[in-house]
N, C-alpha and C positions, 0 to 999 in steps of 0.2 A: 139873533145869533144863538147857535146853540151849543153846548159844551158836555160833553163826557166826563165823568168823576169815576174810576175804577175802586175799589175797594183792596184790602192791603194785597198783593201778591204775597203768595206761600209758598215758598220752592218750586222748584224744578214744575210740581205739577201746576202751578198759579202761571207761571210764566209760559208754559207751553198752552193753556187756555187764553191768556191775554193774545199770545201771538195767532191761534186760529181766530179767536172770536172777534180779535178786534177790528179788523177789517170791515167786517160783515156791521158790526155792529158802526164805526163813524159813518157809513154809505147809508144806513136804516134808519139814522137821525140828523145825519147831514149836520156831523158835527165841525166844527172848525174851529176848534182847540179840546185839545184830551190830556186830562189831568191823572195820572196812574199814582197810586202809593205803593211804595217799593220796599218800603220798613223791612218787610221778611223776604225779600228776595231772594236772597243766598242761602241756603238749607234752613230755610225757617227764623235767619236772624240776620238783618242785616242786608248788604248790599256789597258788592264786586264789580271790578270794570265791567268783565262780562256779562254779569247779569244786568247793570244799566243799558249797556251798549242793549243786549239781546231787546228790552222792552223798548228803548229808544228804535227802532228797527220796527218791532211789531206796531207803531202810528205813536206813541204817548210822547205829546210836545213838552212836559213839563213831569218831573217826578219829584214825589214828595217823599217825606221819611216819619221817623218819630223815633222815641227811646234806646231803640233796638239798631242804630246809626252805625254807632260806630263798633259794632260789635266782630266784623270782618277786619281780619287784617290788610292795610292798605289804605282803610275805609277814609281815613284823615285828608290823607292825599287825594284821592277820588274828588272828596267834598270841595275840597278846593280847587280844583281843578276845572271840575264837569258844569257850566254854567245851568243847566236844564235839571241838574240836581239840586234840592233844596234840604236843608236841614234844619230842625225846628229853629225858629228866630230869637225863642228867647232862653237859648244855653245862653251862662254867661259868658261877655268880653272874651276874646282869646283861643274861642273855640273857632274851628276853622271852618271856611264857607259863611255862608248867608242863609236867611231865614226869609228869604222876600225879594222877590223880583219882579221888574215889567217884560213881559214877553210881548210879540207882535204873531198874529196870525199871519197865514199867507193870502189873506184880503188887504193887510194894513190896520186891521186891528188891533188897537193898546189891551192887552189886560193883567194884571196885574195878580200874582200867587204870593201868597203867604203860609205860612207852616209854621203851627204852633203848638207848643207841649204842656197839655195841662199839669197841676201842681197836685189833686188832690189822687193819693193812693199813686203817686209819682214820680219821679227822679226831682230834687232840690233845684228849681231852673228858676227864673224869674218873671215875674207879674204878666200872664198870659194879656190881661185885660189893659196894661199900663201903656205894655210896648205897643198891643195893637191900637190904640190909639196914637201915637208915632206916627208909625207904619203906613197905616192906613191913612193919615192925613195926608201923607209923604204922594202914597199912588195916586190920592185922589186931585195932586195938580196936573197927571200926567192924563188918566183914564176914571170913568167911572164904572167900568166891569175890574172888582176885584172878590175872588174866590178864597176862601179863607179851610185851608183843611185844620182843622182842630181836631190832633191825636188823645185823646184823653182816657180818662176811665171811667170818669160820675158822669151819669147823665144830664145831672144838676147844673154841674158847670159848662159842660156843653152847651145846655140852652139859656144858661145866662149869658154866655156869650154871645148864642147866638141873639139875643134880645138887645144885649149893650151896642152889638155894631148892627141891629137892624137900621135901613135907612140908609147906611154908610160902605153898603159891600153888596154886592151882588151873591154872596151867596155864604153861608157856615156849614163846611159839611163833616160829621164827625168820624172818625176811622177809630182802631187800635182793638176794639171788644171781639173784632170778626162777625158780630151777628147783628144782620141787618134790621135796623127799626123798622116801624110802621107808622113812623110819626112825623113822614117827611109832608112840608106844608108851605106857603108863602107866607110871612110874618107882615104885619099891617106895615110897616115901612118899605115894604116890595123885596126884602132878603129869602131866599130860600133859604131851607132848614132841614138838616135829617142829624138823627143822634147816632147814627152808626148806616155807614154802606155798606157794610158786611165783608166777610173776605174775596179772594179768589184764591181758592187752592181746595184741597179734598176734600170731598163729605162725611165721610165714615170715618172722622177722627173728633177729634175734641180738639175744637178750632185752630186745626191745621195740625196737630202734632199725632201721632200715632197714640190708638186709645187705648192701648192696653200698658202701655207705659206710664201713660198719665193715671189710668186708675189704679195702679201698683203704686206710684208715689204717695196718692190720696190714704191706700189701705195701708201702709206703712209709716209714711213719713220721710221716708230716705231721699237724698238727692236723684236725682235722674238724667238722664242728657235724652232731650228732647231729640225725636226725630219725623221727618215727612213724608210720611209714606212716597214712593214713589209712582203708583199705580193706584189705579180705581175711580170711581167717578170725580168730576171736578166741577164745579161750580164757581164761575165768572158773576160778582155782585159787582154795582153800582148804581147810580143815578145819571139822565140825564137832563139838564137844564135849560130852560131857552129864556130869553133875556134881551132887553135892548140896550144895545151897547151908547146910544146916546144918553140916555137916562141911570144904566146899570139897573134897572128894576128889573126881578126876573119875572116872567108869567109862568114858569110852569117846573114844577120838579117830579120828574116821573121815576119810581122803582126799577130797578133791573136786574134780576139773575137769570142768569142762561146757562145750561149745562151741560160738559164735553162731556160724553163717556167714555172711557176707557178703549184703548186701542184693540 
C-alpha cells in the first residue's frame, strides 16, 4: 500500500499547488490514502470551511493541523464538525474535535491518523509521548497501518518520538518548520521517519510569509502581521510511503518536491 504525506499547505498559493499537483502526483505513486497538512491554510494561519472543502476536493482523504488551528474564525465549529479534519490529540480535555481517527481506503483498508503537538518551543498541551501510547494501543486492535504526523519544533523530539513508537506505527512524519529534512529513513522496527516534509506554498519567502516583512521585523523588532505572497513560484513537498498493511511495516519513504510556476 502506498500513501502520500503532503507538507504544511501555505495560502492561497499551497492550496492552488495541492490542487494541480495532486492528481498527477496519487496516479505516479498509486497512492490510496493522502494525508495533507492544512495548519496554514487560510492566509498562512489556520483553516476555513472553504479552504478544507477546496483541499478535500483536490484527493486529500484525511487533513491534519497543528498550533496555528484554531486561529480562523469558525475554526472551533469546523473541528468538530469535519470528520477528515483532525486536530492535534493532545490539546487538553474540552478542546473540540479529536486528535485521531481510523479511516478506510476505498480498497477496505483500516488505517489509522494521529496528530500530535510537540511541547518543546510550543503551546502548553499535554505528554505528546503518554497519550500516544493510548492512542496508538487503541488503533492497534482495529489496524496495524497507523501514520502519526508530529507538528513540532525540536528535531530532538521528533525523533524521539519517532524511536518511542518505532515497531508500533507505520510511520512518524514531522511537519511545522516548513523545511524539508534529509533524514527520512526506515527505523530498525519497520517505522518510517522524516523530521520535517517541508511546506507547500511560495519559494521567495521566508517559510511561506512575504520576506521583506519578516526581515523588517528581525531589523527592528516591532510586531508585524504576516502575509503570503500571492504570486510567484510554489513548491509542493512531501513524502511518499509504501507499507504493508498486514504487518504495518513500511519498506520505503521516498522525498518529494515538485514545483508550479507561476501563471
Amino acid at each position: 500500500m502506498n500513501i502520500l504525506f503532503i507538507g504544511d499547505i501555505v495560502g492561497r498559493p499551497g492550496r492552488n499547488a495541492a490542487t494541480r499537483l495532486l492528481p498527477g502526483l496519487k496516479s505516479e505513486f498509486d497512492a490510496q490514502f493522502v494525508i495533507v497538512n492544512a495548519e496554514n491554510a487560510a492566509a498562512g494561519f489556520g483553516v476555513t470551511a472553504s479552504t478544507v472543502a477546496e483541499l478535500l476536493t483536490a484527493g486529500a482523504d484525511c487533513l491534519t493541523t497543528g498550533n496555528h488551528v484554531w486561529a480562523q474564525k469558525g475554526a472551533q465549529e469546523l473541528v468538530a464538525n469535519e470528520y477528515r479534519l483532525l486536530r492535534p490529540a493532545n490539546y487538553p480535555p474540552g478542546a473540540p474535535g479529536i486528535g485521531a481517527r481510523l479511516f478506510e481506503t476505498r480498497e477496505g483498508v483500516k488505517i489509522g491518523v494521529v496528530n500530535l503537538l510537540g511541547r518543546v518551543f510550543m503551546d502548553l498541551v499535554d505528554c505528546p509521548f503518554r497519550l500516544a501510547d493510548q492512542i496508538v494501543a487503541q488503533l492497534r486492535e482495529e489496524t496495524r497501518l497507523i501514520v502519526v504526523d508530529f507538528h513540532a519544533e525540536a528535531t530532538s523530539e521528533k525523533i524521539a518520538l519517532a524511536r518511542y513508537l518505532d515497531g508500533r506505527v507505520t510511520a512518524v512524519v514531522g511537519t511545522h518548520t516548513h523545511v524539508q529534512t534529509a533524514d527520512e529513513k526506515i527505523l530498525s522496527g519497520g517505522t518510517a521517519f522524516i523530521s520535517d516534509v517541508g511546506m507547500t506554498g511560495p519559494t521567495e519567502t521566508v517559510i511561506g510569509a512575504d520576506a521583506d516583512i519578516i526581515i523588517r521585523k528581525f531589523l527592528t523588532g516591532l510586531p508585524a502581521r504576516f502575509e503570503v505572497p500571492k504570486d510567484g513560484p510554489t513548491l509542493l513537498s512531501g513524502v511518499a510511503i509504501s507499507c504493508d498493511p498486514s504487518t504495518g511495516r513500511a519498506d520505503s519513504i521516498v522525498r518529494l518536491q515538485r514545483p508550479m510556476l507561476s501563471e
